[in-house]
ZAMARGU-4260 file (C-alpha; in steps of 0.2 Angstrom, whole numbers, plus 5000, padded with zeros to 4 digits):
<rodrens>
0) 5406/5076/5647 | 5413/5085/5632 | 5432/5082/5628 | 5444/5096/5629 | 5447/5105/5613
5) 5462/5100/5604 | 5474/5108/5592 | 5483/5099/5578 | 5486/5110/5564 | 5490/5131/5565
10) 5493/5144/5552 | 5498/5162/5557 | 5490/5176/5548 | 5494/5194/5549 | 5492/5205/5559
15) 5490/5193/5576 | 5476/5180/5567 | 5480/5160/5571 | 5469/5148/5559 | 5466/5133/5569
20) 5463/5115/5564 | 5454/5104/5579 | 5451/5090/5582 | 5434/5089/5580 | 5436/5094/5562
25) 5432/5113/5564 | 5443/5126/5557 | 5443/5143/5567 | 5452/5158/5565 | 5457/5168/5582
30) 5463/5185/5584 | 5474/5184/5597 | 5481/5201/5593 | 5475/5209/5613 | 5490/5196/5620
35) 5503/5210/5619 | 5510/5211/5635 | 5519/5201/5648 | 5528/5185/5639 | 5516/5189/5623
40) 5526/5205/5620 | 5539/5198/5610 | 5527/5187/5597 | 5520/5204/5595 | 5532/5218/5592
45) 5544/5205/5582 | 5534/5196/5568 | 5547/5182/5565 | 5543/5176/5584 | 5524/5177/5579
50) 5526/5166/5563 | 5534/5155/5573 | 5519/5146/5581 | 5518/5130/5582 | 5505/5115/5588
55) 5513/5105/5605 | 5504/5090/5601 | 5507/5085/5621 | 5495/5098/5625 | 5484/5099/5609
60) 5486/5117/5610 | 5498/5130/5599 | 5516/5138/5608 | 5527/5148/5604 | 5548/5149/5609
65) 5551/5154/5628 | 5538/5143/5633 | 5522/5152/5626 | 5505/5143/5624 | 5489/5146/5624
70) 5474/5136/5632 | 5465/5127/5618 | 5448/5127/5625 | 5449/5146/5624 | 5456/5145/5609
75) 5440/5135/5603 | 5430/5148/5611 | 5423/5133/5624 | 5429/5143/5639 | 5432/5163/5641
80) 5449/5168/5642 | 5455/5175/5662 | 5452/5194/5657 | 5433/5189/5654 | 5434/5196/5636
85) 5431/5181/5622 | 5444/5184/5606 | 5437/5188/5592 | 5435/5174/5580 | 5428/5167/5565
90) 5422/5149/5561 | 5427/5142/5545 | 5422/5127/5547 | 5410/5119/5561 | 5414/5103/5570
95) 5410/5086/5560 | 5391/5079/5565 | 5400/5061/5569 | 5418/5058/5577 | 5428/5042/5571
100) 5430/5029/5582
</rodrens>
């Protein structure tokens, strides 16, 4: 069974772009710029709330204030988000061949 995706380091970048650090050693960088309504509005019409991203190491994913997160394993582009439609993304770096123990 594959593990869940984990976050553990983030990075906003304009416009709506999060560069993500995972656990498995792969770096990913996630457009997340089609989250503008419902409690995403304010991380998108205010780009001070935006830039304030940060990881929830509880979770392994990235939040924002007000209690905004994101599901890593969408994030990781394991699973599709619940609209169906992946976010765009680029791979920087791919997941390291071995794991330490």
């Amino acid at each position: 069974m594959k593990e869940m995706a984990r976050v553990t380091a983030v990075e906003p970048l304009a416009p709506h772009w999060l560069r993500l650090w995972f656990a498995d050693g792969s770096i990913h960088e996630v457009d997340v710029g089609k989250l503008d309504s419902g409690v995403f509005e304010a991380m998108h019409s205010t780009p001070d709330v935006f830039a304030q991203v940060r990881v929830n190491d509880q979770w392994g994913t990235v939040e924002w204030p007000g209690q905004i997160d994101l599901d890593p394993d969408v994030l990781h582009g394991d699973c599709e988000p619940a609209d169906g439609n992946p976010y765009p993304r680029r791979i920087i770096r791919g997941p390291r061949e071995s794991q330490p123990v």
